[in-house]
N, C-alpha and C positions, 0 to 999 in steps of 0.2 A: 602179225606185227602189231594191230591195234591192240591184241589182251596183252601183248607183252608190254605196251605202254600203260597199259589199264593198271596194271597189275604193279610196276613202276610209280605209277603216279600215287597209289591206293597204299605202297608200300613206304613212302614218304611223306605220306597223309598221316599213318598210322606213326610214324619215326617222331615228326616235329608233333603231332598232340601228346604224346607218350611223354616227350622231353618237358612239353609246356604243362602238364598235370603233375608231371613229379618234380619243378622246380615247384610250382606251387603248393601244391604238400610239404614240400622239404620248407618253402619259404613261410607254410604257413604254422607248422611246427614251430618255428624257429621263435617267433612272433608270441605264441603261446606261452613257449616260457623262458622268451626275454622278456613278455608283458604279465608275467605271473610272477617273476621276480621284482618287476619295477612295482608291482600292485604292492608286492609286500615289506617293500622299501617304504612307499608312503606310508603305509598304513603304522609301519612302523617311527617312521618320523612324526605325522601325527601325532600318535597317541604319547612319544617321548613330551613333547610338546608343551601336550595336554597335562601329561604330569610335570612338569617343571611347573607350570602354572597353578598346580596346583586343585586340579579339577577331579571331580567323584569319579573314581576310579568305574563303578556300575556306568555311568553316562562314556567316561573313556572307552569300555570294549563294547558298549550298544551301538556309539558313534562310528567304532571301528569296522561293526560287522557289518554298518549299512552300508559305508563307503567301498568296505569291500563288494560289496556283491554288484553295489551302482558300475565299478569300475571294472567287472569280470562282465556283466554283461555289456560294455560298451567296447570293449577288448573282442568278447564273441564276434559281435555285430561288425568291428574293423575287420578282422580275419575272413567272416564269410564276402563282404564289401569287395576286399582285396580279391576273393577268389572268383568273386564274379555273379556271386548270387546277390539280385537283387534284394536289400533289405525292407523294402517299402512292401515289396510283394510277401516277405517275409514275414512282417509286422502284420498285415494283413490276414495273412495264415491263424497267426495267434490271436488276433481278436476275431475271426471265423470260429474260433475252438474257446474264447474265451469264457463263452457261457457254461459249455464242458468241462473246463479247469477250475472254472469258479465254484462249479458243485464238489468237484474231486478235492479241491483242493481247501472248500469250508472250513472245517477247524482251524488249517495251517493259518487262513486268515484271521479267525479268533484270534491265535495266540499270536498274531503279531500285532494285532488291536490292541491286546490286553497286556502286551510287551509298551507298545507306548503309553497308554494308561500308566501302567505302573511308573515308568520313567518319569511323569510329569507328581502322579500320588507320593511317588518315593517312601512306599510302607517299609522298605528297608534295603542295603545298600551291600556290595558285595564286603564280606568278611560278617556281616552280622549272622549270628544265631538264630536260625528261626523254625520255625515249623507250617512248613506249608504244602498247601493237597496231601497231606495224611503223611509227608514226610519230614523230617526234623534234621537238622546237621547245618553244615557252614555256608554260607552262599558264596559261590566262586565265583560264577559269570553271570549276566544276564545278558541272554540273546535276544536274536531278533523275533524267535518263535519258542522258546526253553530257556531254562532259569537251570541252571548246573549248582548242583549241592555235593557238599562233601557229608558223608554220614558220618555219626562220630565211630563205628567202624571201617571208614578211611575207605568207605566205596565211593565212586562218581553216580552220581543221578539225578536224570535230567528232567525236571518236570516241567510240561507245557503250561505256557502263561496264560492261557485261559483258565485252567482248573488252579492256575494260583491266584487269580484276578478272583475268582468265581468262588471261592471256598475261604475261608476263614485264616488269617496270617495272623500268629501269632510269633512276635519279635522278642527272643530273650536280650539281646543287646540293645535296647530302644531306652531303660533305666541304667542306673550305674552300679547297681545291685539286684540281686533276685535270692530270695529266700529259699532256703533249705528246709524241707518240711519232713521230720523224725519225730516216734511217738518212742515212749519207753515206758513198758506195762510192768507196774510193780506189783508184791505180793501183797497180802491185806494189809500185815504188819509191821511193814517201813513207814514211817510219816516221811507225807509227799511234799510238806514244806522243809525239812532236811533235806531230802532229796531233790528239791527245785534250786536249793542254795548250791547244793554239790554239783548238779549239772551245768547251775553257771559260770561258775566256778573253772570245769573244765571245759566247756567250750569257749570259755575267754582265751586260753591256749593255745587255741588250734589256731596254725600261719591261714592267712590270708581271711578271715572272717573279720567284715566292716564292725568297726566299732562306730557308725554312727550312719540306720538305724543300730539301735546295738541288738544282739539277741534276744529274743525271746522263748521264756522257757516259765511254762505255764499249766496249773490243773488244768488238762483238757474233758479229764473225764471220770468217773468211779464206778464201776461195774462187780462182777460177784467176785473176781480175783483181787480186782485192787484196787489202787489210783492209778491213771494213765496221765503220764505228763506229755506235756509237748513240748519239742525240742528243736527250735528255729533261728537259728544263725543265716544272717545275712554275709555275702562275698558277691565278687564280679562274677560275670559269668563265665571267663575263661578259669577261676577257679572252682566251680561249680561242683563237678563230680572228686574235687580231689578233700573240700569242707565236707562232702555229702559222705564218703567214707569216713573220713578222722572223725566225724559226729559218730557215727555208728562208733567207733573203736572206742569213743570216749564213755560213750553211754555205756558200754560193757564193762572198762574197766572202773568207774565207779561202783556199780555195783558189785564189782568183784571185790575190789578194795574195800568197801563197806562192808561185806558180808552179808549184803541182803541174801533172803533164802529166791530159789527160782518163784517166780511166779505161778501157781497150779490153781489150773479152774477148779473149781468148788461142786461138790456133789452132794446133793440134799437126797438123802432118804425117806420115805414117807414107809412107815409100816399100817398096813389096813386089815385091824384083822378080822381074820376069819367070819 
C-alpha cells in the first residue's frame, strides 16, 4: 500500500515538473523571438531615425550593432531570470571565467578598441574607396569588431579593425579627383612635342575627365627607344577605371592615326676583332 502511494505521489511529482519545464521552454521560446523581433523593430526605427536626421550612415550601423547586442543580451538575462536561474549567480560565473575570456578573446577586443577609434578618427565613412589591411574596394559597414568591404570584384570582405586601425588607410574618395597615371613609349623618330599636343588633344574627349586640375601629359622620359610621355588625366573616383581604360584606347588610337612606327628596343652591335 505504501509503494503504491510512493509511486503515486512520485508519479505526479514527475506529471506537474514535466508540465512546469515545458511551459517554460515553450514560454521561453516564445519570448526569444517575440524579443528578437521587437530588438529588430527598434533597431530598425532607430537607425530610420537617424537617417531622416541626416546622420553618417558609418555612425548609423556602428550605433545599430551596439544597441543591438546591449539589447540581446538583456533579452538573454530576462529569459534565463524568467526560468529561474539566478542571474547574479550567473554574472558571477562570467567574471570567475572572465580572465579566461579576456585572453581568448584579445584580439576580438582590439578590434572593438580600434572600431571606436576609428568612429571618433573618421579616416573614412561607409561608401568611400579605400584600401585598407592590404585590401582595396568600397566600405559597406563598419562593425563593432570588422569593417565589411566590397572588392571591386563584387566579393564581401570583412577585415578586423585592429589591422585597419594598425596598418596604413589609404582613402581614394577623401579628394574630389584622383589621377590616372599612363605612360606611352614612342619610337626614336616621332617628335614627342607633336605627340604631347596629340595626346592632349584626345584625352580632352574622354567623358568624365576633370577639367580643373586639367590633364597632364608630359616628357616623362627618353631612353634607347624613344621619348616616353606621360599621360594623366584627372576624374572622380567612381569614374576611375572607366578614364583609366579610354586613356589606354586613346593613346593607341593616336598613334595609329598618326602613323607612328611601333616602338622597338635598339640593338647596338660591337664587332671586336680577332
Amino acid at each position: 500500500m505504501d509503494l503504491s502511494s510512493n509511486l503515486q505521489a512520485f508519479q505526479a511529482f514527475l506529471n506537474t515538473t514535466i508540465a512546469d519545464l515545458a511551459v517554460k521552454v515553450l514560454a521561453a521560446i516564445a519570448f526569444w523571438i517575440i524579443g528578437r523581433w521587437l530588438i529588430g523593430r527598434v533597431i530598425s526605427l532607430m537607425q530610420a531615425a537617424m537617417n531622416r536626421n541626416h546622420v553618417d550612415p558609418t555612425l548609423t550601423k556602428y550605433l545599430g550593432s551596439v544597441v543591438a547586442i546591449a539589447l540581446n543580451i538583456a533579452l538573454v538575462l530576462g529569459i534565463l531570470g524568467y526560468a529561474g536561474i539566478q542571474t547574479t549567480s550567473f554574472a558571477a560565473m562570467l567574471a570567475g571565467a572572465g580572465v579566461a575570456i579576456g585572453a581568448a578573446w584579445s584580439g576580438m577586443l582590439g578590434n572593438f578598441a580600434a572600431g571606436a577609434f576609428m568612429l571618433v578618427l573618421r579616416p573614412f565613412k561607409v561608401g568611400d574607396f579605400v584600401t585598407i589591411g592590404g585590401v582595396t574596394g568600397t566600405v559597406h559597414e563598419l562593425g563593432l569588431f570588422g569593417t565589411t568591404m566590397i572588392t571591386p570584384d563584387n566579393v564581401m570582405t570583412l577585415v578586423g579593425n585592429s589591422k585597419v586601425f594598425g596598418d596604413t588607410v589609404m582613402n581614394y574618395s577623401a579628394r574630389p579627383t584622383r589621377r590616372v597615371e599612363r605612360t606611352a613609349q614612342l619610337a626614336s623618330g616621332v617628335d614627342p612635342l607633336d605627340a604631347i599636343a596629340r595626346f592632349k588633344a584626345a584625352v580632352a574627349q574622354i567623358p568624365n575627365v576633370a577639367t580643373d586640375p586639367a590633364p597632364e601629359v608630359s616628357l616623362l622620359d627618353i631612353n634607347l627607344v624613344g621619348a616616353v610621355i606621360a599621360v594623366r588625366p584627372y576624374c572622380h573616383t567612381d569614374h576611375y577605371w572607366q578614364v583609366y581604360f579610354d586613356t589606354n584606347e586613346a593613346i593607341v588610337r593616336v598613334c595609329r592615326d598618326a602613323g607612328w612606327p611601333a616602338p622597338t628596343p635598339a640593338q647596338i652591335m660591337k664587332m671586336i676583332p680577332a
